[in-house]
N, C-alpha and C positions, 0 to 999 in steps of 0.2 A: 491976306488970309488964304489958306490952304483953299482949292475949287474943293474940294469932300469935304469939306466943313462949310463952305456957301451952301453948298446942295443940300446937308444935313437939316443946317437953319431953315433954308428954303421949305424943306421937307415937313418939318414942324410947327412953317406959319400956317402951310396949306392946312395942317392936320385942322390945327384949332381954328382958321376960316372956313373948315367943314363943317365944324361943332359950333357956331358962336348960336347955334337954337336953344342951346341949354344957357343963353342967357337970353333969351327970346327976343332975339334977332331974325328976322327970314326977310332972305335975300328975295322970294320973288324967282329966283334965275336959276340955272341949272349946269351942273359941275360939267368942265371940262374933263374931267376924269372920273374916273369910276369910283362910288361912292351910292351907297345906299339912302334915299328918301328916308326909307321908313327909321332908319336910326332915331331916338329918340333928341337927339341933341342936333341932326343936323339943318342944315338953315340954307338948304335947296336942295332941285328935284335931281333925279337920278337922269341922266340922257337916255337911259335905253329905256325905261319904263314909259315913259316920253311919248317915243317912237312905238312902243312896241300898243300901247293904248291909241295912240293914233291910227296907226293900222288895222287895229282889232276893232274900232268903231270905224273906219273908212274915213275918218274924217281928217284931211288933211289941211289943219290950221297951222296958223303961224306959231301960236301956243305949244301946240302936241309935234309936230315934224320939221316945220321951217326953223323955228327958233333954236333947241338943242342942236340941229343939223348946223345953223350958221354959226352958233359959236365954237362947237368941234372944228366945223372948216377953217373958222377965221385962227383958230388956236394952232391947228395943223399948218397952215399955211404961212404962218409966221415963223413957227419951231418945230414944224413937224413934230414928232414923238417925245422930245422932250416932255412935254407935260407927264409921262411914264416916268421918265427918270428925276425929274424934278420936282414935281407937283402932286400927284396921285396916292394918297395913303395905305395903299393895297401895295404901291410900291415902295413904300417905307418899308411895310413891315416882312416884304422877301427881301429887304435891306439888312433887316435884321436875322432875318432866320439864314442868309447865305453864307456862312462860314459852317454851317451841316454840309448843306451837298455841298461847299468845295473838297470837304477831308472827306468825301464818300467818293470824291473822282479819284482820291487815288487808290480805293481799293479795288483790285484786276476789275471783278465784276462789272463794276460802275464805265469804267474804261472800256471796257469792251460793250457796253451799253452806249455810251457817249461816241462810240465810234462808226457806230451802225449806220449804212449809209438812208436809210428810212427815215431817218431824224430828222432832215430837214424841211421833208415833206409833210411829218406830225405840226408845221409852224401853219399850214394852209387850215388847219381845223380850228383855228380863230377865226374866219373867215368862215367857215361853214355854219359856226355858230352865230357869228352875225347875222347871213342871209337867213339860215335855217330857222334857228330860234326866237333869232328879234323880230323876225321883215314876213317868213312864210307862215308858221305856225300861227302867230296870232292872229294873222289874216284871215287861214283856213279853218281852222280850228279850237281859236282860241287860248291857244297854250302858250304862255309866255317867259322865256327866259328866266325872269325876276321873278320868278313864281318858285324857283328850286335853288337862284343865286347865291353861292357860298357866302358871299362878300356881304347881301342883305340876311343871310342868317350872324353872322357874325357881328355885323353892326346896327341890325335892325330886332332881330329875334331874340337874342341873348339878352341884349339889355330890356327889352320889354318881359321877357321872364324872370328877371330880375328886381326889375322896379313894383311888377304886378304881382307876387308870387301868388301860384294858387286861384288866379283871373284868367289866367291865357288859357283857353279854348283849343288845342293843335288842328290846324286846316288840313283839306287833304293830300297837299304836298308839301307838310311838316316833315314826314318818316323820310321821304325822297330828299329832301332839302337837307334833313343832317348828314345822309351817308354821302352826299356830293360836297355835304361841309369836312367830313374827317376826309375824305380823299382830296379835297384841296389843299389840307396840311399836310396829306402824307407828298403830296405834289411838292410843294414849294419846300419840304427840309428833304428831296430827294431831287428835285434837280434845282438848279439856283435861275431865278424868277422863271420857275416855271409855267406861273400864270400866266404870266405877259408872253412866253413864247408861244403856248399852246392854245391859249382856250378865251384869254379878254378883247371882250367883242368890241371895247371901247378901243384899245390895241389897232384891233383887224378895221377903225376907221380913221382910223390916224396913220398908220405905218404909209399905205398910198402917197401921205402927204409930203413924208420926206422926200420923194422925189423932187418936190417943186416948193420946197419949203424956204424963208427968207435964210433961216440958219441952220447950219449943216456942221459934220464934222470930215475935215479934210486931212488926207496926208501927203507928205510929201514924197512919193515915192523912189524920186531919183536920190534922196539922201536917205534912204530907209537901208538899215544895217541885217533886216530883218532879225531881230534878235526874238522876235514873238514875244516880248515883252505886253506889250499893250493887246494881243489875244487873247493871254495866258489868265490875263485880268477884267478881261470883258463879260460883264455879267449875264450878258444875252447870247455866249458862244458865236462871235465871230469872228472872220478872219478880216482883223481890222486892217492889215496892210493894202488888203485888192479888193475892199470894201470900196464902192462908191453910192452915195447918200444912198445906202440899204435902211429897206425896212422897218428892220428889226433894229435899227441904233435908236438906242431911247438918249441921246446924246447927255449920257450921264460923267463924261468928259472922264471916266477912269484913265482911258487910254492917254487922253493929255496929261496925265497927272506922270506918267509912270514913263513913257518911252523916255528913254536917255538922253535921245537926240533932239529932243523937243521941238519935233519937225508933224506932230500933229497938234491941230489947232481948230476952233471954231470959225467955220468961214461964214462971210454975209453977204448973201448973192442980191 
């Protein structure tokens, strides 16, 4: 079987083992990937709301910071970022929305956008958003990520305004919550996963992990023809030839699929 066709499936089990609370299931446990609590169907806790409550009351239990923290780790350290390209339903669905910005790269503007040498330092602001919003905020302040999160309007807000019509109350970071929800869309049909480059904080705890992760993606360099094949195709824009276990590989194996020489591969350290 085709690997973009494993991963699709893959993609699909994760979806409906998010949701099996709409057959009143709950897991008890808490997604390795980014996934909203509040959804009405889902059937575990969100990891950052987790943490970000943990902090906000000081109270560091196994419940609220140790336990999402070990299973991010133990997931990360296994597959580093895969669970992005595999597992994650936020990364389904900039699965589906990336065939927009890839026909937006080729018009000049976009390309000259894409080219800017700033760009790759706009990838450190998923990380700012994890310290800042998840770890200080709620700490100092009280203010918490999952209070404005596109991803809990989308799978948590929407369908509760819909099962409830005419019940829902709007909080006070409804109005802020939807305009960070339309520019999450106008995000991801104008750069392709641009959530996962720029701004998911579940992302900015996992990427670390590929560095020391059990599985990785490797190339063979001394047989690379460079033909930028397997770049051209990387949905997280990079340069997979002089990649090594970067970051940003959400090892969604495009680039295995596609170079000619089929000298890139998943290695297991």
């Amino acid at each position: 079987m085709n690997l973009q066709v494993k991963r699709k499936i893959a993609q699909l089990f994760f979806l409906l083992s998010a949701n099996l609370g709409a057959f009143g299931l709950k897991s008890g446990m808490c997604y390795p990937f980014f996934y909203c609590h509040a959804c009405p169907s889902a059937d575990a806790a969100c990891p950052l709301r987790s943490l970000e409550i943990g902090v906000f009351r000081g109270n560091i239990t196994w419940k609220l910071l140790l336990f999402p923290l070990v299973i991010i780790g133990m997931v990360g350290i296994i597959s580093g970022r895969a669970v992005c390209g595999w597992a994650c339903p936020i990364g389904l669905l900039q699965r589906a929305t990336s065939p927009v910005p890839r026909k937006l790269q080729k018009l000049s503007l976009f390309k000259k956008m894409g080219s800017l040498k700033i760009e790759p330092y706009l990838r450190y602001t998923k990380y700012i958003c994890l310290l800042g919003l998840v770890l200080i905020t709620p700490f100092l302040i009280g203010f918490m990520f999952t209070d404005i999160c596109p991803v809990g309007f989308l799978t948590g807000t929407i369908p509760i305004l819909i099962l409830n019509p005419g019940q829902f109350v709007p909080s006070f970071y409804f109005y802020p919550a939807l305009l960070i929800f339309v520019l999450f869309f106008v995000l991801i049909f104008t750069v392709e996963r641009g959530w996962c480059r720029y701004f998911c904080p579940v992302g900015a705890l996992l990427a670390p992990l590929n560095k020391i992760s059990y599985l990785s993606v490797e190339v063979n360099t001394k047989e690379c023809i460079h033909c930028n094949a397997c770049s051209s195709v990387c949905p997280m824009g990079i340069d997979v030839p002089t990649m090594v276990r970067d970051p940003e590989c959400i090892l969604c194996g495009k680039c295995i699929s596609t170079c000619p020489k089929s000298i890139i591969h998943y290695k297991r350290t």
